[in-house]
C-alpha positions in Angstrom: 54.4 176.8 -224.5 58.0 178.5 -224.8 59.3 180.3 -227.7 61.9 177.3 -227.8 59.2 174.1 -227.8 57.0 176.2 -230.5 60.0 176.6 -232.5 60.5 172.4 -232.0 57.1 171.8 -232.8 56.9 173.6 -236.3 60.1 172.2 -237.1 58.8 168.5 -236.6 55.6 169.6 -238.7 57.2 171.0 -241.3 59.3 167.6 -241.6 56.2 165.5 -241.0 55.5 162.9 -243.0 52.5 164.9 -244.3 55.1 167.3 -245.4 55.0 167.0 -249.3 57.5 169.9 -250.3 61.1 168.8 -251.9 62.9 169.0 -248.8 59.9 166.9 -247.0 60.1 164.3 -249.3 63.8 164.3 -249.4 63.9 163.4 -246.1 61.8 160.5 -245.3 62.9 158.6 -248.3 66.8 159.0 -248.0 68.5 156.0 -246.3 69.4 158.1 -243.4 71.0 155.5 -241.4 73.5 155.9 -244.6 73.9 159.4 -244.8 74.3 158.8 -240.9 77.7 156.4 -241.7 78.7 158.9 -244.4 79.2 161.7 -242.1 81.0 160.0 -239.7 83.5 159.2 -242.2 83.6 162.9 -243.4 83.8 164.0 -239.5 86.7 161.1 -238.6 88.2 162.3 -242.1 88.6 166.1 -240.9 90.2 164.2 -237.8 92.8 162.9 -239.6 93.6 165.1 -242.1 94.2 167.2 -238.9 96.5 165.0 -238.0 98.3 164.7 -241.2 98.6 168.1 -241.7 101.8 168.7 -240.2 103.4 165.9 -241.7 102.3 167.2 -245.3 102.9 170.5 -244.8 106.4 170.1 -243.5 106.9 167.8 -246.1 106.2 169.9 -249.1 106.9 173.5 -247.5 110.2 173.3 -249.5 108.5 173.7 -252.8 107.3 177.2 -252.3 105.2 176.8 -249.7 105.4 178.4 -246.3 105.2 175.9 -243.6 101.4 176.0 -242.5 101.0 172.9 -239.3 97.0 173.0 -240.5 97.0 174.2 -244.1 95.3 171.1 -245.3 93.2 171.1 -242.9 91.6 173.9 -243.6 91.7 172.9 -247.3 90.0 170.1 -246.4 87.1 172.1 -244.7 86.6 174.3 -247.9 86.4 170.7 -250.0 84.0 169.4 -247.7 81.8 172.7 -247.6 81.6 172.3 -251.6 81.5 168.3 -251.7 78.5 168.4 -249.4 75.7 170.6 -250.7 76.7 168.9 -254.1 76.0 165.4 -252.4 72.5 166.6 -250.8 71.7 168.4 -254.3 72.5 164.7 -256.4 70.9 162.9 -253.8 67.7 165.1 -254.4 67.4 163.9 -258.1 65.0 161.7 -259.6 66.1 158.4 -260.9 65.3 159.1 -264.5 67.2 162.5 -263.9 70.1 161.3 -262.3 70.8 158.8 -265.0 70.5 161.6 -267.8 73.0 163.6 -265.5 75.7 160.7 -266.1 75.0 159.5 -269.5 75.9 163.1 -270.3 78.5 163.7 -267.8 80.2 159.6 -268.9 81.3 162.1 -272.5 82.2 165.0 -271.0 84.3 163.0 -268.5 85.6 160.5 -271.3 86.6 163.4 -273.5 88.5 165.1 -270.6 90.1 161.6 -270.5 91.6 162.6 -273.7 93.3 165.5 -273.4 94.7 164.8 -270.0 98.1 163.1 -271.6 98.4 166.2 -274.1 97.7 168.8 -271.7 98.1 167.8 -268.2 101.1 168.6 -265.8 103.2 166.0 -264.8 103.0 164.8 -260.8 105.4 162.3 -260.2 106.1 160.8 -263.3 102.2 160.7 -263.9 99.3 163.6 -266.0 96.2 162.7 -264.5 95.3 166.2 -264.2 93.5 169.0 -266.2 93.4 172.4 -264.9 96.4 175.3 -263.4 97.1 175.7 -259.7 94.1 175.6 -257.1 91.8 174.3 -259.9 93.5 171.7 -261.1 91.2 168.7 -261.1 91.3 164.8 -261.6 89.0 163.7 -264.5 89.4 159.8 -264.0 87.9 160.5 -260.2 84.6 162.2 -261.6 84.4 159.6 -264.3 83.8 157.0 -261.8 80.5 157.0 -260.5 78.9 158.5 -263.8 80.5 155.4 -266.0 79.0 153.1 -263.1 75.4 154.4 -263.5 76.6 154.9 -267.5 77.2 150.8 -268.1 74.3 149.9 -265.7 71.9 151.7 -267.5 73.3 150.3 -270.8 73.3 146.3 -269.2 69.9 146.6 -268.1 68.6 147.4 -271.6 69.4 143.6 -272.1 66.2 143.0 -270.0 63.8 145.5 -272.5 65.3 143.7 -275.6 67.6 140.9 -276.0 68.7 141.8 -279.6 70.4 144.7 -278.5 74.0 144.2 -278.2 74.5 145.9 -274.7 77.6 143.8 -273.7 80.0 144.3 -276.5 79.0 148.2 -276.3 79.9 148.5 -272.7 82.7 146.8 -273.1 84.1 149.0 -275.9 83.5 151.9 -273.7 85.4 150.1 -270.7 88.4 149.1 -272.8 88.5 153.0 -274.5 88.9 153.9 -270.2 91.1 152.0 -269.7 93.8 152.6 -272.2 93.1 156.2 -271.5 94.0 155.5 -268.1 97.2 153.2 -269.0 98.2 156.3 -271.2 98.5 158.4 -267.5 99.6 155.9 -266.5 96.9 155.2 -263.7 97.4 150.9 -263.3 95.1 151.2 -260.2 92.1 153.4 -261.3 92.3 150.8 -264.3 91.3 148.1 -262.5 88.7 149.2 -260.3 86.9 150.1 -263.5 87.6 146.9 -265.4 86.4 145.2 -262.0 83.1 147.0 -261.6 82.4 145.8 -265.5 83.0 142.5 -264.8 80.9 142.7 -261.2 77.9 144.5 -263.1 77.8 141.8 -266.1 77.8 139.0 -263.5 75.1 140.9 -261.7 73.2 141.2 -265.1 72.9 137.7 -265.4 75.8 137.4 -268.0 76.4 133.3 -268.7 79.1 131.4 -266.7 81.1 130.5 -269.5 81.3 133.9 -270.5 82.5 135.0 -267.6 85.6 132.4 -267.0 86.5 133.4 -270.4 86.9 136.8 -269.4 88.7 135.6 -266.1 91.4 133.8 -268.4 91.4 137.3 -270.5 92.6 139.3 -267.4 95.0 136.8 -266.2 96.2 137.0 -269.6 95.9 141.0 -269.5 98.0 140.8 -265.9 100.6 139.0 -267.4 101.3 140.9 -270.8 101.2 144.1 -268.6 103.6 142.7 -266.4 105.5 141.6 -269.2 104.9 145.2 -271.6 103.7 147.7 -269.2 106.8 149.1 -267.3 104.3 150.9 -264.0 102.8 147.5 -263.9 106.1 145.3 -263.9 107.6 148.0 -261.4 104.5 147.5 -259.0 104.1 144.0 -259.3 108.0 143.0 -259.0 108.3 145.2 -256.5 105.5 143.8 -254.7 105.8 140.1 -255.4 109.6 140.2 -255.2 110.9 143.2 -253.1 112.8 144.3 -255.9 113.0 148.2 -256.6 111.7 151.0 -254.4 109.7 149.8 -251.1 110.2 152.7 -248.8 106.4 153.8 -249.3 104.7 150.8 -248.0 107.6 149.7 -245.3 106.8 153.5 -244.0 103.3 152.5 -244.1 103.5 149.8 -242.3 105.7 151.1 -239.8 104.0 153.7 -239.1 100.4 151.9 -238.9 101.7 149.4 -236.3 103.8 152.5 -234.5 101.1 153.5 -232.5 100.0 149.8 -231.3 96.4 149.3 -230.2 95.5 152.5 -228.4 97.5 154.9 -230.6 100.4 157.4 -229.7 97.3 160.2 -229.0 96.3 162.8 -231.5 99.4 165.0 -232.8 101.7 162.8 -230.7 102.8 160.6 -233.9 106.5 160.6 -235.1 106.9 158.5 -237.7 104.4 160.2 -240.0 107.1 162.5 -240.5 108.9 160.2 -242.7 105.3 159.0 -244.1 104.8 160.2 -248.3 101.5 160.9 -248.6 100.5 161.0 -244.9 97.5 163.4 -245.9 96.3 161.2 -249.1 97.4 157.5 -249.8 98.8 156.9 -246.5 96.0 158.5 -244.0 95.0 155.0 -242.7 98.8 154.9 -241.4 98.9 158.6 -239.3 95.5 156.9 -238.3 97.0 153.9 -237.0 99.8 155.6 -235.4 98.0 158.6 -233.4 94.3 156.7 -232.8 95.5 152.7 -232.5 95.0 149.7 -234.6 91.2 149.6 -232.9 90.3 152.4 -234.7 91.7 151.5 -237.7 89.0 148.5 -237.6 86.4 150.7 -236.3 86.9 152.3 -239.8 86.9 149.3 -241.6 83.9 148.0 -240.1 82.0 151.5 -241.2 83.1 150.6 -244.5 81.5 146.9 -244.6 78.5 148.4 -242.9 78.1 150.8 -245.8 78.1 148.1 -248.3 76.0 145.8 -246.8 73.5 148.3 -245.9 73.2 149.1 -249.6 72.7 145.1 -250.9 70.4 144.2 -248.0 68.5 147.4 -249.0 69.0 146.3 -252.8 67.1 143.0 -251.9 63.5 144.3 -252.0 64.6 146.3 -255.4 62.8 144.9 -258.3 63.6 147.7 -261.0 67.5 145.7 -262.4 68.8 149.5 -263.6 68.8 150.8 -260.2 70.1 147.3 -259.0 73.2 147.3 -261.1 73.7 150.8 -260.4 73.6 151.0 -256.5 75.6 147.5 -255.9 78.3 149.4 -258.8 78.7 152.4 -256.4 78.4 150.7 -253.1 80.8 148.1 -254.4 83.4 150.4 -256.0 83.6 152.3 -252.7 84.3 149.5 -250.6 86.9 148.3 -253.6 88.8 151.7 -253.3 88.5 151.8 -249.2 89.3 148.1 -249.1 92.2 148.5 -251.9 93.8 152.0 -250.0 93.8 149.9 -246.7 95.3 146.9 -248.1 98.3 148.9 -249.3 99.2 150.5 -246.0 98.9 147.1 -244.3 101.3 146.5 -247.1 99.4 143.2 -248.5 98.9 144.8 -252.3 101.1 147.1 -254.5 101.5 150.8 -253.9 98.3 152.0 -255.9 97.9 155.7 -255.0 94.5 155.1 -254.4 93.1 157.7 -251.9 91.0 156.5 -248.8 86.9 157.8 -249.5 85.8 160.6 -247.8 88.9 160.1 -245.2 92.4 161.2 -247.8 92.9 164.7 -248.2 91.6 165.8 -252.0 89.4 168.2 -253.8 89.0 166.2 -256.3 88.4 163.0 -254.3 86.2 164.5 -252.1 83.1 166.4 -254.8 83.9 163.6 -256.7 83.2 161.3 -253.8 80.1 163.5 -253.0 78.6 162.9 -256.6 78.8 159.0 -255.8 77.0 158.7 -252.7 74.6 161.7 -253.5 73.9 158.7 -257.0 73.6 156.6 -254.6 71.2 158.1 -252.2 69.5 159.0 -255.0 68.6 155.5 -256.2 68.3 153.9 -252.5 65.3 156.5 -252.1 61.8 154.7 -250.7 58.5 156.3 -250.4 57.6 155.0 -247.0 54.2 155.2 -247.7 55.0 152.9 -250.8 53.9 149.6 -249.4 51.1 150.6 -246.8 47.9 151.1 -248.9 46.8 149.9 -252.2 45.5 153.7 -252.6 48.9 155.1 -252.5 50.3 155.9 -255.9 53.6 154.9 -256.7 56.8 157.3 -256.3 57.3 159.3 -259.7 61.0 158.8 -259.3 60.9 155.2 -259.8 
């Protein structure tokens, strides 16, 4: 045998499903087929932020910054060279591990909430920062998928004892978020967290009636922040009724539709140029322009394949903390995609919501990374689970 098929054949034993070591294990109970999707995104991602890159960085070489055509690009590598060993590392946790790691990190993350309107600098009008110069970071984007797992774990104590009162603490906990985030002011962030509470108490069995009432609350909410809340009223008006500054999402949308079905080619765009954001909010645009509307739904359709991978998966799940917990990830990272696409189509309000694992972002991207790794984490199966009534059950259940 060659030096190259003896090398091949002690790599496939050592990740035989014999193989009991960490990284054995690891392996054949991750969803690969998601972590296959996942790294398309990342890889389509670099693309793009390629293709951005110009755009930003001619855009904001004005404000001390020498005019680099690839400087995010190569930002973007170093994220993604730090976002993904953290993913693999999260991913490697037990359950009962991983759900310590974001009861703990839910505080942490919550404090930090705090001090970002005393301490952070101001970014367009908004502090939703903490940090100085290249380690400035974005506490509401780590909070995410830790207050997910955080309110999950907390709902599915309902199940161990019904006199505990599980609702009215997690909803304490998502009202405290949200006027932390109001205070930024962050209107979008706000509602993907109110949404996931509302998605995870419906998924917790919460009663009907319960529910509408909480419908008729957020209308109610809407309307006195519409009324009271001046980024709200701005976004909505301006959304609803074209009144006040458009330019974002009419650049958006022109530039989205520039490049028709088949795209202008990579680099060849022109109207990114005039694009805010291109890099960030508006990436699904330079997307549209260079690569074509097609694979702009390609994109999409990776997105719905993620989440419904997950659910289908979630179907043979019988342990409810790990079922609120994976279908709160899944679903909050096809409400952020889903939301960031809507706005460059221009059919919902400027939200400044980036695009996952696509936008340009340190931030976005380990913050990302910590998501999916929970969620790899709690979509693990022992494959040798269901095969013999001699097997013992996976320790990480």
């Amino acid at each position: 045998m060659s030096l190259v098929g003896q090398l091949k054949s002690r790599s496939a034993n050592r990740l035989g499903r014999s193989d009991r070591s960490a990284v054995g294990r690891w392996f054949w109970e991750i969803d690969r087929i998601l972590l296959f999707f996942v790294s398309v995104l990342i890889a389509i991602g670099l693309v793009a932020v390629a293709a951005a890159s110009p755009a930003a960085g001619q855009r904001y070489s004005g404000a001390g910054m020498t005019f680099a055509p690839l400087h995010y690009f190569y930002r973007q590598l170093i994220w993604i060279m730090a976002g993904l060993p953290v993913m693999i590392a999260v991913s490697m946790l037990p359950r009962d591990k991983a759900r310590r790691l974001c009861l703990l990190g839910t505080l942490l993350f919550t404090a930090m909430l705090v001090l970002v309107p005393i301490f952070g600098p101001e970014v367009n009008g908004a502090r939703r920062w903490l940090g100085v110069g290249f380690a400035q970071f974005q506490p509401s984007e780590f909070l995410k998928p830790l207050f997910i797992v955080t309110i999950a774990w907390l709902l599915s104590l309902k199940g161990q004892d019904e006199s505990l009162p599980v609702v009215p603490l997690s909803g304490i906990l998502t009202a405290l978020v949200a006027l932390l985030l109001m205070k930024q002011p962050n209107f979008g962030e706000t509602i993907i967290f109110a949404s996931v509470w509302v998605l995870l108490l419906t998924l917790s069995g919460a009663p009907l009636r319960f529910l509408i009432v909480l419908g008729i609350g957020a209308v109610a909410v809407v309307i006195l922040a519409y009324f009271f809340y001046p980024v709200a009223h701005a976004r909505i008006d301006g959304f609803l009724f074209e009144h006040g500054d458009t330019y974002q999402t009419d650049s958006a949308l022109r530039t989205i539709t520039a490049g028709g079905l088949f795209g202008a080619g990579p680099g060849a765009g022109t109207h990114k140029f005039q694009l805010p954001e291109p890099h960030t909010d508006y990436i699904f645009s330079v997307i549209g322009e260079e690569f074509g509307i097609i694979a702009c739904l390609a994109i999409a359709i990776i997105y719905l394949v993620i989440v419904a991978r997950v659910l289908i998966r979630l179907l043979h799940e019988d342990d409810q903390f790990v079922v609120l917990a994976a279908a709160g990830l899944v679903c909050q990272f096809g409400m952020q995609a889903l939301i960031n696409m809507a706005v460059n189509v221009q059919i919902a309000p400027s939200k400044g919501m980036t695009l996952p694992f696509i936008s340009y972002g340190g931030s976005s991207m380990v913050a990302l990374s910590i998501g999916m790794g929970l969620l790899l984490a709690f979509t693990r199966r022992n494959p040798y689970l269901h095969r013999s009534p001699y097997v013992v059950k996976w320790s990480g259940r």
